[in-house]
N, C-alpha and C positions, 0 to 999 in steps of 0.2 A: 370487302371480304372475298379470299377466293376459296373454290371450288374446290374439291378435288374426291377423285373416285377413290374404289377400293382398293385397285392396283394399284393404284400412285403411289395410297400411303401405307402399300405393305411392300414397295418397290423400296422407297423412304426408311426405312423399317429397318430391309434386310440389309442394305451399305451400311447403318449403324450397327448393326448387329454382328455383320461381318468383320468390322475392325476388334471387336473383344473375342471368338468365336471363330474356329473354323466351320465351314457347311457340313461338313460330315458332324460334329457335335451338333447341331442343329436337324440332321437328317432332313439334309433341302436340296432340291439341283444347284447347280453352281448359279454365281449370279449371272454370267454371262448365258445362261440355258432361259434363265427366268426373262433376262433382259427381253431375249430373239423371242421368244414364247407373245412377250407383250406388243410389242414389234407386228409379231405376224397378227394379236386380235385385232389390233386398230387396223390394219391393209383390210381384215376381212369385212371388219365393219363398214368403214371405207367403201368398202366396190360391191358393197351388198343390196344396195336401193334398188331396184330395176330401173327407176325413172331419174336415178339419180338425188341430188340433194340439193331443196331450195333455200338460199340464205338471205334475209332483207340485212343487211349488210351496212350498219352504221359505225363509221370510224370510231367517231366522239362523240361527245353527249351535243357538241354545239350543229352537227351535221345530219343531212336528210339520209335517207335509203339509196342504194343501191341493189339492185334486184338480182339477186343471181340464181344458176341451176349450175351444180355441180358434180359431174357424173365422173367417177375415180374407176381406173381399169387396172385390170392385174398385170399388164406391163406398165405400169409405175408413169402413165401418164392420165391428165385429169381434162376433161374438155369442160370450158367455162361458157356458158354465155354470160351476158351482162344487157344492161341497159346502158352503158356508159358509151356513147355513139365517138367518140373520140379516135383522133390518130385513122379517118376516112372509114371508123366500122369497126378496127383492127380488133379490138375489145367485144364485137357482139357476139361471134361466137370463136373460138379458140381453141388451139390443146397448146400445154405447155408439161413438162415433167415435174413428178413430185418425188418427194423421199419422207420416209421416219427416220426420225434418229432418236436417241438417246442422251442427252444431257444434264439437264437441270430435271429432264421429266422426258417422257414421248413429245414429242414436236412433229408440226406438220411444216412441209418449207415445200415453198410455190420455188421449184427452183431456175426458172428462164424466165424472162420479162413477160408481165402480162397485164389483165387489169386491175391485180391488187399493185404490182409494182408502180404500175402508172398514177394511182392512186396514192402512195408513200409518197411518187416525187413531187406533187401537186403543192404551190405555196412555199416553193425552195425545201422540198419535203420536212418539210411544219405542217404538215395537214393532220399527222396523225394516224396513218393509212397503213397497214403494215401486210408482210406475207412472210411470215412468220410464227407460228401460234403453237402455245403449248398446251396438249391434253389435259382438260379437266374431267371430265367424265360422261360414261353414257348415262343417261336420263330418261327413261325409259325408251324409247325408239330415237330420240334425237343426241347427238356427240355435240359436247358441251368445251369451246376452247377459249384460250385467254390471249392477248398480244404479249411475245415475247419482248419486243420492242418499246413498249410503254412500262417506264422505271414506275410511274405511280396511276394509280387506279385504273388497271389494263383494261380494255375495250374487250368485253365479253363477244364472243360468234356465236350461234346455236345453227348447227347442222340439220334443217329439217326434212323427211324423207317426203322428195318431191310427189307431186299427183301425176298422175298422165295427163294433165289439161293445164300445168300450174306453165307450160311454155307456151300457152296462147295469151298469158297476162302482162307479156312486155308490152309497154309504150314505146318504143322506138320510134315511130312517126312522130309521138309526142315530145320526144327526147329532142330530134333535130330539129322539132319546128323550134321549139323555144332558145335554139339558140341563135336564131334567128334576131333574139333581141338582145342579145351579148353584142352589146355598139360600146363603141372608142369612149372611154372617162377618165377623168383624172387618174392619172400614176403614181404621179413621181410621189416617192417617199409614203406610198401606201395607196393601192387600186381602187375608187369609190367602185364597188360593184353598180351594175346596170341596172335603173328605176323603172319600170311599168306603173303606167294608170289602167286600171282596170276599176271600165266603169258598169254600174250596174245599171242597164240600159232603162229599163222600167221604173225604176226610183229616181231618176235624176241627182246619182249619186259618184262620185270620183274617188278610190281609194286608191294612191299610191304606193306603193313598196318596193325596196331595191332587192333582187332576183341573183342570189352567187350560185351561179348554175354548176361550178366546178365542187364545191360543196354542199350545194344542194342544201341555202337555206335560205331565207324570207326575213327580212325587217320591216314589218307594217310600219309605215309613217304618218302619216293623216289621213284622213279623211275629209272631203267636203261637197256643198253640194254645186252644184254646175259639170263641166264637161272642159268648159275654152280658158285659157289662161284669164281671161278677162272677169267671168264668168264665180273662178274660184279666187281671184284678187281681192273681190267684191263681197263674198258669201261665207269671208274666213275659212280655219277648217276644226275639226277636232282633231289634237293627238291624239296617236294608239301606241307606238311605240311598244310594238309587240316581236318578239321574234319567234323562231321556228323552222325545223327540217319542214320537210316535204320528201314526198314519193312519187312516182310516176309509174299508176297502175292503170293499165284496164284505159285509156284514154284519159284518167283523170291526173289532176295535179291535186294530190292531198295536205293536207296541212296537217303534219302531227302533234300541233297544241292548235287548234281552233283561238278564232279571236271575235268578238264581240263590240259593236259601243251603239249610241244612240244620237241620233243626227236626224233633223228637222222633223221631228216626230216619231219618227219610224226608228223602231229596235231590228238593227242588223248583225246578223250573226254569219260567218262564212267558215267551214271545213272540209269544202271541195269544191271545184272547180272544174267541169268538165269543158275541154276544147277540142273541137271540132274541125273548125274550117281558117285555115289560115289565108290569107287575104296580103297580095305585097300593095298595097295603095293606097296606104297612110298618106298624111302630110309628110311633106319634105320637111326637113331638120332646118338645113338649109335654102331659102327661098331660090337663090339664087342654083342651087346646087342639084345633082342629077341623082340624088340619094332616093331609094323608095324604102320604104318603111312597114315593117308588116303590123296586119292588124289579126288579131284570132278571134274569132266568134264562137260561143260560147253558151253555157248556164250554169245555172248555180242553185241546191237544191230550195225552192221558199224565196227563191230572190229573180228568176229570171231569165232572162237574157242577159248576156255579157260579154263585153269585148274590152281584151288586153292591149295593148298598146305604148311605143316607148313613150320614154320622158327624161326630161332633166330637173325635173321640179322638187325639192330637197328645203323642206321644214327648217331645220339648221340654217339655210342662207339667207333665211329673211333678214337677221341679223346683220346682213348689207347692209347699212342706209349710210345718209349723208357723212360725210368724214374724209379726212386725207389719210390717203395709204400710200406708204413708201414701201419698199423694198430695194436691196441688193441688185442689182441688173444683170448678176450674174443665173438670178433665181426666175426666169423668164425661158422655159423649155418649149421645144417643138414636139410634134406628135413621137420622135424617135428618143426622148427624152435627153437633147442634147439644149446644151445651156447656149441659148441666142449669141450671148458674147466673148463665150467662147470660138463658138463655129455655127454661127448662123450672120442674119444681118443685122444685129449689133455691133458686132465685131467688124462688120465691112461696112460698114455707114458711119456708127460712132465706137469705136473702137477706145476711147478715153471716157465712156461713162460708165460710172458708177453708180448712180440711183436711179430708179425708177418709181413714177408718182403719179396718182390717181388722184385728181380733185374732185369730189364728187359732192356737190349742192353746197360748198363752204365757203363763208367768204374769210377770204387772207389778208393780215396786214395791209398787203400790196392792192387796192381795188383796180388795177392794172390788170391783175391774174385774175383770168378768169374762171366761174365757180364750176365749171362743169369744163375739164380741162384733163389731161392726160400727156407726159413725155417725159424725159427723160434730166437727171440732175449728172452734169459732169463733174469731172475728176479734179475741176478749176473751180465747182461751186455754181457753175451758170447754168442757168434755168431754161430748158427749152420747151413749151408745150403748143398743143394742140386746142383747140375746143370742140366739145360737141355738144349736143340741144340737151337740155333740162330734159331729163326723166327718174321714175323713179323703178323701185326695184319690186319684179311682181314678181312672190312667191320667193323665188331666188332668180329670175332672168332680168337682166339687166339691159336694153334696150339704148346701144349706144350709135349714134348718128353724128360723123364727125361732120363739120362746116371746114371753111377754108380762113379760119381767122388762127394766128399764130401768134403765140408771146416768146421775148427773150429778154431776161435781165440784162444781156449782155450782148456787143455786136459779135452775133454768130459768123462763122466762118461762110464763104462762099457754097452753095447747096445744102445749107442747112434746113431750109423750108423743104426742096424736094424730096429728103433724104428723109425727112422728119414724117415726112404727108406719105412715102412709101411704106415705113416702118409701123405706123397707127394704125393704116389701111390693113396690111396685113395680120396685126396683131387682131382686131378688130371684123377681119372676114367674114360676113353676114350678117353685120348687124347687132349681131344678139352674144349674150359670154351669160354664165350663169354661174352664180358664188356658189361655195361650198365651203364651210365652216371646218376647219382644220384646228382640231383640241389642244392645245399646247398653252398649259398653267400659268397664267400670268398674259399670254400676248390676247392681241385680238387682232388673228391670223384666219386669212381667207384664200383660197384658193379659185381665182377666176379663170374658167376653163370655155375654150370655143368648141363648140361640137364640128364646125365647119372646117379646122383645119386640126383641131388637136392641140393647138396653142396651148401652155396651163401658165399662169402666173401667180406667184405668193405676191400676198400683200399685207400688212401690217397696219393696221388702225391706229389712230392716237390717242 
């Protein structure tokens, strides 16, 4: 349902009225006197705040807050802060120029780039986000607008008039530290946003959730108890599968639906999160790699102590287990999401293959091929793999150790062993890849992604 004030709908009124009716039979100023009249109350209202106007600013219904203060001047420009640390700050505080107009209604229009624009473009500007908004009404002290941009169920603002103290409730330290944990994940054909374990230090408890810091929302995933991979492989988890904005006020990260469940006795409930001290000295991602990691420390009100921390650990992937997985060879991307045989070393090693295959704990017709094995199906049908040691799959990380033992259906050409032992190695970089369960009706499609170089691979089960 929308809104609409009293101007609106005797502005509404008088164009109807006007077309049967001159204004003189009516005894009204003209419509263009009434139009400038309306015009000039919103400007006044507008630049009337002293401290300006604070908006908790939520796109959609699916997105967190954005925090703003927004002080409008009588030369027709508006200085915006934000919490949105983006573009090196450019967004924290700002002026840019506005205007009214008159069309469908009064509208307010953000008219040079700023951080509502930057906000529109976000997600191939699919976010949702607009700087554009038509007057609904004042309500008692606060100006009441709609998104012109949104054809169905517009995204309501409320203009409300700022305090003098309401600019000391940015998080901005909070803003950049967490994006700290915006680390490299799956892309291609859709971005897994970025997982934290945030554990509850005193309960000996592990909730994961993926963190989309650009829209500012929260998917609880499990919960379990332990801390180490080893730890929550062993100890199960509960589902929560909860989602949620969040805000960032005051130091805290708030949760705008709260979430609840109960785990190894204990009734956990969490709807804030204050962080404190950020820490780069996590584990490495990669063992071998010069990566650091931050850690936040924390509490939480009734729960603690608490420290956030990344992850790749993803409910959905356990769903790896034993099976043969093929795919295309061409669906095998680099961290710049370019296809291997196209233009990586596919294309320069084996440039005639077409499949790629993952044997993982099966055994084959062939007891030749071995059950824990990985390489590549050519464009002749000939089979080239790898082996590497039995393991299985914790959580979603997959724990891969290639040996130097090699199968071929067929006599492979001259450096096909070196070429093959380059190519695994790489794909393969650190060790470890982590599945990620990819929805698509009918397949049992997975996406194994390396954190160590960026590598992603589709794979197909049977």
């Amino acid at each position: 349902m929308k809104y609409f004030n009293s101007e609106y709908i005797l502005l509404s009124l008088l164009f109807i009225l006007t077309s049967c009716g001159g204004d003189d039979d009516l005894n009204l100023p003209p419509v263009e006197e009434r139009v400038n009249a309306a015009v000039t109350q919103l400007e006044n209202n507008l630049v009337g705040p002293t401290n300006g106007w604070r908006l908790e600013y939520t796109p959609t219904d699916e997105s967190g807050i954005f925090f703003m203060i927004l002080d409008f001047g009588i030369d027709g420009k508006v200085n915006i802060q934000s919490d949105v640390i983006d573009n090196d700050g450019e967004f924290l505080n700002h002026t840019i120029p506005y205007r009214i107009d008159n069309s469908l209604g009064l509208e307010l229009v953000l008219e040079t780039f700023g951080v509502f624009h930057h906000l529109f473009e976000q997600d191939q500007a699919s976010f949702g986000a607009e700087f554009e908004f038509i007057f609904v009404e004042k309500e008692g002290e606060n100006l009441i607008f709609e998104s012109k941009s949104d054809v169905f169920s517009p995204s309501r603002i409320v203009l409300e008039p700022a305090g003098p103290n309401d600019d000391s409730s940015f998080s901005t330290e909070l803003a950049i530290n967490l994006s700290a944990f915006d680390i490299i994940t799956p892309q291609i054909f859709g971005l897994e946003p970025s997982i934290q374990q945030i554990i509850l230090v005193d309960h000996g408890i592990s909730i994961f959730w993926s963190m989309d810091i650009v829209k500012r929302n929260i998917n609880v995933d499990f919960a379990t108890v332990g801390t180490t991979i080893e730890e929550i492989s062993s100890n199960g988890m509960v589902n929560i599968d909860h989602s949620t904005g969040y805000s960032l006020r005051n130091g805290s990260l708030i949760l705008l639906e709260p979430f609840g469940f109960q785990l190894s006795g204990q009734n956990i409930s969490i709807d804030e999160i204050i962080l404190s001290d950020l820490q780069m000295n996590g584990e490495r991602i990669c063992i071998n790699g010069t990566d650091t990691n931050p850690v936040y420390n924390g509490g939480a009100s009734g729960l603690g102590a608490v420290q956030m921390k990344n992850s790749y650990l993803n409910s959905a992937g356990t769903a790896f287990q034993g099976d043969i997985y093929q795919v295309n060879a061409l669906f095998i991307f680099d961290i710049e999401r370019k296809s291997l045989l196209e233009e990586g070393i596919i294309k320069d090693l084996f440039p005639t293959a077409s499949g790629f295959i993952f044997v993982y704990g099966v055994e084959l017709n062939n007891p030749d091929i071995p059950i824990n094995s990985v390489g590549l199906i050519m464009d002749d049908g000939a089979l080239y793999l790898r082996e590497f040691e039995a393991t299985t799959t914790s959580v979603n990380k997959v724990s891969i150790t290639l040996n130097d033992n090699f199968y071929y259906d067929a006599t492979p050409p001259v450096g096909t062993k070196e070429n093959l032992r380059a190519l695994t190695d790489l794909l393969f970089e650190g060790g470890q890849v982590y599945a990620f369960y990819f929805p698509i009706e009918g397949l049992n499609l997975f996406r194994l992604f390396n954190p160590c170089n960026g590598i992603e691979i589709f794979l197909v089960g049977s």
